[in-house]
C-alpha positions in Angstrom: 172.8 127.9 133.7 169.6 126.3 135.4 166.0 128.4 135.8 163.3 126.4 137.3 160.1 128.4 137.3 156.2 128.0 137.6 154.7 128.0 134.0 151.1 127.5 132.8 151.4 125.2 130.2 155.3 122.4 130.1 154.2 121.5 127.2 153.9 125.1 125.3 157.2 125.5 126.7 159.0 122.8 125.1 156.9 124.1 121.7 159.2 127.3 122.4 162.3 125.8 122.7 161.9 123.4 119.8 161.4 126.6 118.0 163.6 128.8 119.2 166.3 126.0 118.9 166.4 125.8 115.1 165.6 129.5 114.5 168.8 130.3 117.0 171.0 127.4 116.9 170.9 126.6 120.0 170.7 123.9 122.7 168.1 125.0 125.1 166.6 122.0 127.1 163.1 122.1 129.1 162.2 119.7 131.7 158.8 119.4 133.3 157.7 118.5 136.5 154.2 118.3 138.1 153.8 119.0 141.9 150.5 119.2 143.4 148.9 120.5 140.5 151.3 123.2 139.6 153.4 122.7 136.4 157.2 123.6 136.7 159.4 124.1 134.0 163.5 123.8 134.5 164.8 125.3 131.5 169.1 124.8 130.8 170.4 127.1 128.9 174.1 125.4 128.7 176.1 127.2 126.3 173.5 129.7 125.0 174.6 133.3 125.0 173.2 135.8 128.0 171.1 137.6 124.7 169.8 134.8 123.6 168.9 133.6 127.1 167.3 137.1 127.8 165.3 136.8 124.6 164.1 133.5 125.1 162.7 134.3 128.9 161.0 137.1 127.7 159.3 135.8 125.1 158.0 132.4 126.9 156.9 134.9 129.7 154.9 136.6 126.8 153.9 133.4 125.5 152.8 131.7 128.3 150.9 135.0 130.1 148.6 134.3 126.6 147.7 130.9 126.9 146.8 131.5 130.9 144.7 134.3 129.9 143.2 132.2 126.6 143.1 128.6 128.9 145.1 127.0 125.9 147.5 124.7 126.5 149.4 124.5 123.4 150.9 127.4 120.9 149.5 127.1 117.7 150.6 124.2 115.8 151.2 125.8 112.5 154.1 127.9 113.8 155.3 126.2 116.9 155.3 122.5 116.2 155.4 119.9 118.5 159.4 118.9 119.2 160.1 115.3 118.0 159.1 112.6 120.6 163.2 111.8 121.2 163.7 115.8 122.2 160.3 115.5 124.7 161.8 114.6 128.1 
């Protein structure tokens, strides 16, 4: 399954798959596109299980409502490190 949706911040986005891929197993991919200013994110799930699906949209919502209301771009470093450059598409 495919979800392509407006998002503040790509970039945070991939931060919360990267994470949520070694703390869940999982394969979850994140592409980012730019059109006319506006940042979309198509996020694949694949294989990933409807809960774990669930669980990631929510949170990212969560996540990414924060950095529009802080202007941040990025989570923080510490405990959402940036994926390594071969998983940045």
């Amino acid at each position: 399954m495919k979800v392509t949706e407006i998002m503040f911040s790509g970039l945070a986005a991939k931060q919360y798959a990267h994470f949520f891929n070694k703390e869940n197993d999982t394969a979850i991919k994140i592409a980012t596109e730019s059109k006319e200013g506006i940042s979309f994110v198509t996020i694949d799930f694949s294989d990933t299980p409807i809960d774990l699906a669930l669980s990631f949209m929510y949170k990212i919502g969560e996540l990414q409502e924060g950095l529009r209301t802080d202007k941040e771009l990025l989570l923080p470093i510490g405990q959402y490190p940036l994926p390594p450059k071969e998983d940045v598409l």
